[in-house]
Steps between C-alpha positions, in 0.01 A plus 500: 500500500327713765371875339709802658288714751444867355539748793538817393361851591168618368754689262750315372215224453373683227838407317335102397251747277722523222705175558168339477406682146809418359493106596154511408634680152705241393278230641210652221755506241495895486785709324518787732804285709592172525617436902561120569617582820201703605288156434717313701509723820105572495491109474723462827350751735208425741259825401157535420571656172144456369399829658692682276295288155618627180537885488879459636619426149420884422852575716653290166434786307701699770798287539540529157499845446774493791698193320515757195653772679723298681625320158539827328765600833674152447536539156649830558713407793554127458729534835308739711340406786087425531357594859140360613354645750216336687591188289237242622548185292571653207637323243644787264894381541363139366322665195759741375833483670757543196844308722684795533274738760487536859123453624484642882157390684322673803198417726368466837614228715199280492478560118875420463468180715222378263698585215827312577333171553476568080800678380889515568739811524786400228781700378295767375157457676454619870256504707434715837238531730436891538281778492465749205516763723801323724841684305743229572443268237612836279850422590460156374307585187811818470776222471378301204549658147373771340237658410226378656081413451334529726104330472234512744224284358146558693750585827550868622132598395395299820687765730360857642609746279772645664654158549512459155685815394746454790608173303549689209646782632764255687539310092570830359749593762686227440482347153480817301461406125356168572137360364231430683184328382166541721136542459241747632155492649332831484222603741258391216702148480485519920083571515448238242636238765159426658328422174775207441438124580829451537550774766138391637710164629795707681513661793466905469808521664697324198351763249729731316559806657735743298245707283716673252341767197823624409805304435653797356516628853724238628747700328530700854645164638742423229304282230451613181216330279609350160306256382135395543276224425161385612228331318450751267855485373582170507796363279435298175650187660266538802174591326605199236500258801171579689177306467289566182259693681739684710623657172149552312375660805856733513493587148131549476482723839595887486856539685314758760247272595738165541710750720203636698417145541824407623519776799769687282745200630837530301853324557832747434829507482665756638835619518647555851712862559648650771433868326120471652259827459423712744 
């Protein structure tokens, strides 16, 4: 069978970095996930994927902190409704969907059109091609039950600033009380960009852009911070399932210095409210 031609924006390409470290994950045998179908559609497209060697299987640790936030809302709201935006070829529905919720998927079209040559909308799994910042997949996402989570995984930190609060702001507006679950870059995380060879392969225009110091600030546009974790907070199960010398050099390195090291990168969960702060 002929391999599927990748054409993407410089972007959305950067979504086969973490479906390539969680195929090659499971291809090593490593705990962090275990994605079957992330092996078979790395094995099916026509991409040079070489370029991106080995460090992609750090955005495992990611998509695992994300899994465990997203679990934690399932197991909470076994019938709510899970909302990905930006959602790439992400395989999250395959690795924890419990039967009962609604998963809701967005991305651009050419990301979309890539993604349905893999995955199906079913009873409780759609898929639309859209915009964060377009409002009227809202509607959609406002019809299915209640309450809602939403994740952005590695998505809204590649827009300008104000961009990325608008989408918020519009979230807020709309789904007061829901979850969401996002990470940050801070302008450390953002300067640190040039000294990484896996950036050193992109183009500078598909760099993240949103440099945020202050999630507490958000608050002005309706989301509240409740939970954090980063690498120097991981959970038991997490820490349990990294490599051997992932978790000597974690346990044996000061928390201040693993953060420093890590551009002060963090993932949160937030709650969404319309009562925002002034």
């Amino acid at each position: 069978m002929a391999k599927m031609k990748v054409e993407l924006g410089p972007t959305q390409e950067t979504l086969l970095i973490p479906l390539l470290g969680r195929a090659q994950e499971t291809e090593s045998g490593g705990r962090l996930l275990d994605d079957s179908k992330a092996v078979e559609i790395v094995a099916q497209l026509d991409y040079d994927f070489t370029k991106w060697g080995t460090s992609a299987r750090g955005a495992c640790i990611r998509a695992r902190i994300f899994d465990s936030l997203v679990s934690d809302f399932l197991q909470r709201h076994p019938q709510g409704t899970v909302v990905e935006i930006g959602a790439g070829l992400n395989t999250r529905y395959e690795r924890l969907d419990n039967g009962e919720a609604q998963w809701f998927e967005i991305d651009l079209a050419d990301s979309m059109a890539l993604r349905l040559n893999f995955f199906e909308d079913t009873e409780r799994r759609t898929m639309v091609a859209a915009s964060a910042l377009d409002t009227d997949w809202l509607d959609q996402v406002a019809a299915l039950p209640s309450p809602y989570c939403f994740v952005s995984e590695a998505v809204l930190i590649y827009l300008e600033a104000p961009q990325a609060e608008q989408v918020l702001s519009n979230l807020s507006e709309r789904f007061d009380g829901a979850e969401l679950v996002m990470d940050f870059t801070p302008t450390r995380a953002i300067a640190l960009q040039p000294k990484s060879a896996l950036m050193k392969v992109m183009e500078r225009s598909s760099w993240f852009r949103w440099a945020c110091d202050d999630v507490h600030a958000l608050e002005r546009v309706g989301a509240r911070v409740e939970q954090e974790v980063s690498l120097t907070n991981l959970p038991a199960d997490i820490r349990r399932d990294l490599t051997p010398m992932m978790r000597t050099v974690m346990t044996l390195m000061p928390a201040f210095l693993m953060r420093w090291m890590s551009g002060g990168y963090g993932i949160y969960r937030f709650r969404l409210s319309t009562r925002s702060v002034a």
